[in-house]
C-alpha positions, 0 to 999 in steps of 0.5 A: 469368753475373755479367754476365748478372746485372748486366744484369738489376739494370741492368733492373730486377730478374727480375721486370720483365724477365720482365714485358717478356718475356711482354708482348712475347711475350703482344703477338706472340701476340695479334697473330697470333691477331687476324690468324687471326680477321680471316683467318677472318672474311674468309672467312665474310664472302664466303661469307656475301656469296656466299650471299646474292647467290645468294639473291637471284638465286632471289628474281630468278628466282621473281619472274620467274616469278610473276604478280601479279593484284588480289585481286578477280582472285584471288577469282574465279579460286580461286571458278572453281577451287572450282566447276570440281572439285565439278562434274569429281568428279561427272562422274569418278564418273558416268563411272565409273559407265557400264560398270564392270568389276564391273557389277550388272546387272538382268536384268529391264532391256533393255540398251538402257533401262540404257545410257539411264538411266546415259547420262542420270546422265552427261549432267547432271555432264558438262554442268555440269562443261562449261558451268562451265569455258565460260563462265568461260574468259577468267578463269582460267589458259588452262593450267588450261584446256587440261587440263581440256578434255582430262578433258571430252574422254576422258570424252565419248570413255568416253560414245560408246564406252559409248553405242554399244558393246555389252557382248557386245564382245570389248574392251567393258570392256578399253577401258573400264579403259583410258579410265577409266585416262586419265581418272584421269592426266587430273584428276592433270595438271589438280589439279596445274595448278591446284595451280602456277597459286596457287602462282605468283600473288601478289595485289597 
């Protein structure tokens, strides 16, 4: 014990050496808390390196995938796009409109004169709808195109079956739900066609 209290005068008294020892313990903890940090931060920046090289990659990808087009090209697409719906709501409406299930019939009108009256409602909206997308075929996407031929195709299908069926047919307003159902299917497909085709255009 004396020794051990010689030696601490020798060093300067208890509270130097104290002082030293926390110093140098205070040095090892710092260090090692310093080595965890860089450790760690290590980690979260290749983590964050990872994410953002996969980033990138979708940028890549969604880039690859977009199509780039001048505004004035941009313009007359979306005018085709505008024009194209009104004119397909009216002719889905008067399609619906030639043999509907929960018909009003006048029984002072033959058959015949109200199969050509609604036939006639039909043809207007139908041939609009049919022209417009026509002749604006080479300035819109050739996708949207194809299924919007397909509802001109089903609803002139609905016209010739109503044009020549008759209502005392056994699956006369059977076949009517029917076509009337994939027409329906129909104008969802195109919506959403139409619906991809501005979400992948960017305008230069």
């Amino acid at each position: 014990m004396e020794y051990y209290s010689e030696a601490i005068k020798l060093l300067g008294g208890t509270t130097i050496v104290l002082a030293a020892f926390f110093g140098f313990v205070g040095k090892i903890w710092l260090s090692r808390i310093v080595e965890k940090n860089k450790s760690e931060l290590t980690l979260e920046l290749k983590r964050l390196e990872q994410e953002l090289v996969a980033s990138n990659k979708r940028l890549d990808a969604d880039l690859q995938h977009s199509i780039f087009v001048s505004q004035v090209q941009f313009d007359k697409e979306y005018k085709i796009y505008g024009e194209v719906w009104e004119y397909l709501v009216e002719l889905n409406v008067s399609t619906s409109q030639l043999r509907p299930v929960f018909d009003t019939i006048n029984e002072n009108q033959l058959e015949d004169d109200r199969k050509r009256e609604r036939y006639n409602n039909f043809a207007t909206p139908f041939n609009k709808f049919a022209s417009t997308i026509e002749k604006n075929k080479p300035f819109f996407s050739l996708a949207v195109y194809q299924t919007l031929s397909d509802v001109r195709k089903a609803c002139y299908n609905e016209s010739v079956d109503y044009k020549h069926g008759k209502s005392s047919d056994q699956n006369y307003y059977k076949n009517s739900v029917e076509n009337n159902r994939e027409i329906s299917a129909l104008i969802d497909l195109a919506c959403e066609s139409i619906r991809f085709r501005l979400s992948e255009v960017i305008v230069k």
